[in-house]
N, C-alpha and C positions, 0 to 999 in steps of 0.2 A: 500436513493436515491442520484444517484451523482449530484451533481451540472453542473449545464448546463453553458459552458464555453463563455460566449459572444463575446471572439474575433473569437472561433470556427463557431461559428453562423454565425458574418459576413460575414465571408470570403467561410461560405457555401454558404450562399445566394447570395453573388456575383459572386458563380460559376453558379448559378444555375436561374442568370437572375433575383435580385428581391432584387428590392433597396432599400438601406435602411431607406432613407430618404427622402422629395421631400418639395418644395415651394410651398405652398398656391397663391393663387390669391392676397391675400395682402401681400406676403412675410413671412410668418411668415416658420418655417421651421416645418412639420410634421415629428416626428419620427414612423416609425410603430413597435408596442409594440413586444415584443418577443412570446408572443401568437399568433399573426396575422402571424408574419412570421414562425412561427412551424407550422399554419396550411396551409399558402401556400403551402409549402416544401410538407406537405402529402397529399395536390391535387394534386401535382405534381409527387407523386408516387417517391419521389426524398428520404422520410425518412416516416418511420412508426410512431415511435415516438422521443421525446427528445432526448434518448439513442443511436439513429443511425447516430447524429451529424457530432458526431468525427470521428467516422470509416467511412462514406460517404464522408466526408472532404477529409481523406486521401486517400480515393481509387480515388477521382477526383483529387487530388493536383498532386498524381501519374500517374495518367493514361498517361497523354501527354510524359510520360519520358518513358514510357512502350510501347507505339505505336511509335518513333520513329520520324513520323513527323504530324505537325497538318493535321486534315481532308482537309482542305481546305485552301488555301495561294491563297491571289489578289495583284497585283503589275499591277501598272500602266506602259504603255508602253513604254515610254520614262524615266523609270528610271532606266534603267539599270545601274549595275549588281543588278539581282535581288537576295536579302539574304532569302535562308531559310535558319529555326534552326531545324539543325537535332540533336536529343540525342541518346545515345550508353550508354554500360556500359566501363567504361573507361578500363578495363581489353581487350577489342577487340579494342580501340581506332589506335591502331599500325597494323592492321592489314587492307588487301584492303577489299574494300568495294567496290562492286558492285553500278552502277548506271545505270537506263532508262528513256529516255524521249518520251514520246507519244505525238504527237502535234495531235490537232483535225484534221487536214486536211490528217490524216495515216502517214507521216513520223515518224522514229524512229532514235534514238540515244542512245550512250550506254560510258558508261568510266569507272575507277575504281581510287577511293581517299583512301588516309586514313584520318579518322579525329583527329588523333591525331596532323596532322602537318596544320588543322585549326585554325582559331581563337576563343578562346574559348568565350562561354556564359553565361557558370554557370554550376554550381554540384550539386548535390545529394545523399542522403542516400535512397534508393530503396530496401524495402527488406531485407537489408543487403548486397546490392552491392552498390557500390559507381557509378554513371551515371554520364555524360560529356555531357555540350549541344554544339554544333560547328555552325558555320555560314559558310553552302556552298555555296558560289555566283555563278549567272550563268551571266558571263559575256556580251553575245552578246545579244542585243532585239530580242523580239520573236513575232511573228505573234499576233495578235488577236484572243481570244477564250477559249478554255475549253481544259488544256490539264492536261495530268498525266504523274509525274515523283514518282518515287520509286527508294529506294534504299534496294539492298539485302545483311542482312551482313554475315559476314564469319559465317562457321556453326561454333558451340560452341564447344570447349570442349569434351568429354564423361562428362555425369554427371550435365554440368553446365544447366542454365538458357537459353531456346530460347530469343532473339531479341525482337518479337515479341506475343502477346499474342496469336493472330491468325497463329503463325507457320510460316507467310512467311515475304516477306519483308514489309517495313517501305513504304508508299505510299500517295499523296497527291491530291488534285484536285486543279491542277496548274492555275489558272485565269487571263487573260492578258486584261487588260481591255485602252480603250483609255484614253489619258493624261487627257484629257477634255471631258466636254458633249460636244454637236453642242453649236456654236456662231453665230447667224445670222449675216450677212456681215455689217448690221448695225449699231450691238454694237461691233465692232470691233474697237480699238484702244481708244483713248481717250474720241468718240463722245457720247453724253448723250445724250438719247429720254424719249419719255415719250408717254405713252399713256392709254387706262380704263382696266381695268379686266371685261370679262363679264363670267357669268354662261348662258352658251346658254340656258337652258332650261327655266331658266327665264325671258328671254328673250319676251317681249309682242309685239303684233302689230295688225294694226286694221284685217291682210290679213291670220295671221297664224292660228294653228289649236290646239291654247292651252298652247304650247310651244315653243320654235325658232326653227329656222329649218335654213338649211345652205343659201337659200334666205336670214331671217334675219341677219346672220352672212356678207353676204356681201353686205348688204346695211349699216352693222353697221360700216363696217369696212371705205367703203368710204365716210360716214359721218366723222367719227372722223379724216381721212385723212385730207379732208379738213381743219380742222382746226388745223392743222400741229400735230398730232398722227403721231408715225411713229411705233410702235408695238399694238398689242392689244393679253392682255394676255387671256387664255381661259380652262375652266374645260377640263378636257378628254372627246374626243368624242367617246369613243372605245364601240364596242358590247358590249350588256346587255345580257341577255334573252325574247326574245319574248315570249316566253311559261311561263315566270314567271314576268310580267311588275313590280309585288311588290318587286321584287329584283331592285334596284332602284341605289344602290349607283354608280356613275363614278369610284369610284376609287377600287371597287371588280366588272372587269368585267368576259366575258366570254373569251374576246380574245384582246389581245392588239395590233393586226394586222389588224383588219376591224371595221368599223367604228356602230356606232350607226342606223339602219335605222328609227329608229323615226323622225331622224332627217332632212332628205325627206321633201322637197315641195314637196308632194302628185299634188301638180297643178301644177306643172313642171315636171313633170314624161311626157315626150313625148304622153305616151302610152292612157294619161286620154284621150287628142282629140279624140283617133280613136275608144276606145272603151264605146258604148253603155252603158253597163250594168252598171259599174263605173259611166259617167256621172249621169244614172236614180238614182241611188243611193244616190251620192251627193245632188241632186236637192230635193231628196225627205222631206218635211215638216218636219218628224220629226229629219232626220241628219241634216239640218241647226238649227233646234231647238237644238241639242246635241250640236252642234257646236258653237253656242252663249254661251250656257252657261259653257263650258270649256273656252273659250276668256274672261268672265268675270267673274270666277273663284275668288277669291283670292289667293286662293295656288295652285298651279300647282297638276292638277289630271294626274297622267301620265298613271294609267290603265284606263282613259279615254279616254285619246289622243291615246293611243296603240289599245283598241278595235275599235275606229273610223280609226284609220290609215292602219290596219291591215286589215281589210272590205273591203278598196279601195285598199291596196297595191296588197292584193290575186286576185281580179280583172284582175287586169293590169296585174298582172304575169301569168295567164293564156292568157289570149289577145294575150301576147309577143308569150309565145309558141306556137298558133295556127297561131297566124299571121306572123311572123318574123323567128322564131324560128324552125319551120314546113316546111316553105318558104326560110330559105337559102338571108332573104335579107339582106341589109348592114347593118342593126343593130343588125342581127342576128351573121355575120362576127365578128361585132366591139367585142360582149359579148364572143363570142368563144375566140378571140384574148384573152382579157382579161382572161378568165380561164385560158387560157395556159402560159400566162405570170408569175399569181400567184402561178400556181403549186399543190403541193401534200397539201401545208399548207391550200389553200381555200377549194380543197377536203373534208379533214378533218374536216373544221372548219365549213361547210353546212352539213357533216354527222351529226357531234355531235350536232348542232340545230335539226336535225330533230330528231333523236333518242330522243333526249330530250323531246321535242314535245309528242313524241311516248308514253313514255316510263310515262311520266307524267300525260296524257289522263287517262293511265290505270291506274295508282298508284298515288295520288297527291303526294305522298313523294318520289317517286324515281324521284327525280331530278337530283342527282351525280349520275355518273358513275359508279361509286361503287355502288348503289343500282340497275344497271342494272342485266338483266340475265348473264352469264356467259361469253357467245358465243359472244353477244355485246360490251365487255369490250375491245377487242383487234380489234383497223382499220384496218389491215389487215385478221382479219377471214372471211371467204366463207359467215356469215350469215350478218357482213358490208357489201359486198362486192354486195351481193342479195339485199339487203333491199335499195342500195344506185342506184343500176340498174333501179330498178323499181320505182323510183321516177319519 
């Protein structure tokens, strides 16, 4: 049996995302055993066994010199010229080379280099050809976004080696991203502040329904104001799932666009005053009995606060549409205005809760989209399109 090469090993492993080392809580440094990391590798469908090492090594060590240029290149926007590293086999290096650029917003552009009169990055032995990597710079900054450049190179030869292993050109998913995240105008320049971290949902009060809700966010915030806070940091409030409250985490939501409705003063929803049925509801003995004892909970029940929330919210949102909504009054305006501001993204993002909804009712496991029927999978098919009318 051949021996198993252990610098092969790591250098698999670290292609392949899986490290080989890590710090304990007391510092101590864990290595993980050469067994542990042979059977990650074959969960990963990455090696069968021992023996596929070496050759899986070099088909990845290879690969990036054979495709040309990586999958994906991010460069900040202000640091232009931005370097990619394209590789060739040096045998075409002299010759033009086709270039495109696709900017997300549909413009195109187009030029031709040789990279042999680039600056070089490093060789290779491929196959039995010798590769050349080059740094093409794109000089002028570029918009914000998601664009694709590709490069097409000269045909080969009779006889020789294509470029590419897929036959065409060398292509990349170009990423322009801002210099910086946002800086609120407050920590701007040298000023220091200080203020609490809260997890809104932990958030208690004698008034709320279990959990905070954006009432308690802004009484929290003008307390700590007062005593000269001037940020207050806060978990993500982004949509969950309604149809699944046990899906729970902030930070696996459904949509990083709209916000959480749990998080709703249900007693500031306009809607509760006008409508009867909602108030009966609330009033009734056993929901304030539900309702004390979520408030005095110890750990936050949140498919508790969601079936009490959800009761009252479906309420009011029928109310809305017979009263407002039916009627054409000014809160019916305001909500319209509002769709239309948000667009095809809110569309969407109300279809795929209610399918969910749907699709859940009838199968508790089809909760992804992928375990939807067929017809449902695509927002634009006639049976989206029916099922979202008829709502």
């Amino acid at each position: 049996m051949r021996r198993l090469d252990p610098d092969a090993l790591d250098r698999l492993c670290r292609l392949a995302g899986i490290a080989p080392e890590y710090a304990d809580i007391w510092g101590n440094i864990r290595r993980a055993a050469d067994a542990t990391r042979l059977a990650l590798l074959r969960a990963m469908n990455v090696i069968e066994d021992a023996a596929d090492v070496e050759p899986e090594l070099a088909d990845r060590e290879e690969r990036p010199w054979r495709r040309g240029l990586d999958p994906v290149h991010v460069v900040r926007q202000d640091a232009a010229p931005y370097v990619l590293v394209y590789r060739c086999p040096d045998s075409s290096a002299d010759r033009p080379h086709g270039w495109t650029l696709a900017l997300e917003g549909g413009e195109t552009s187009s030029g031709e280099f040789r990279p042999g009169e680039l600056e070089r990055r490093g060789r290779r032995n491929v196959g039995g050809a010798v590769y050349i990597a080059v740094a093409f710079r794109w000089h002028e900054p570029l918009p914000l976004g998601y664009h694709r450049f590709a490069i097409l190179p000269p045909e080969p030869p009779a006889g020789a080696e294509r470029r590419s292993a897929l036959g065409g050109p060398a292509a990349t998913a170009l990423i322009v991203t801002p210099g910086r995240c946002y800086l609120p105008e407050v920590l701007e320049g040298e000023g220091r502040v200080w203020g609490p971290a809260l997890q809104l949902y932990a958030v208690r009060s004698a008034r709320n329904w279990g959990i905070g809700d954006f009432t308690d966010l802004a009484n929290a915030t003008e307390i700590v104001a007062r005593v000269g806070a001037r940020i207050v940091g806060l978990n993500p409030l982004h949509a969950l799932f309604l149809d699944n409250p046990h899906h729970r985490s902030p930070y696996s939501p459904s949509s990083r666009l709209y916000l959480n409705p749990l998080y709703l003063d249900v007693e500031a929803v306009p809607e509760l005053s006008e409508c009867a049925p909602a108030r009966e509801l609330v009033r009734d003995p056993s929901f304030q009995a539900r309702l004390r004892a979520l408030r005095a909970s110890e750990l936050v029940d949140l498919v508790g606060v969601a079936e009490l929330k959800r009761r009252v919210l479906d309420r009011l949102y029928a109310h809305f549409r017979e009263h407002h909504a039916a009627r054409g009054t000014p809160r019916a305006r305001a909500f319209q205005r509002y769709r239309e501001s948000e667009g095809e993204s809110l569309e969407r993002f109300a279809a795929h809760s209610a399918l969910r909804e749907r699709f859940r009712a009838e199968a508790p496991g089809a909760s992804g989209w992928l375990a939807w029927p067929e017809a449902y999978r695509d927002p634009d098919s006639p049976e989206v399109r029916r099922f979202v009318e008829s709502r």
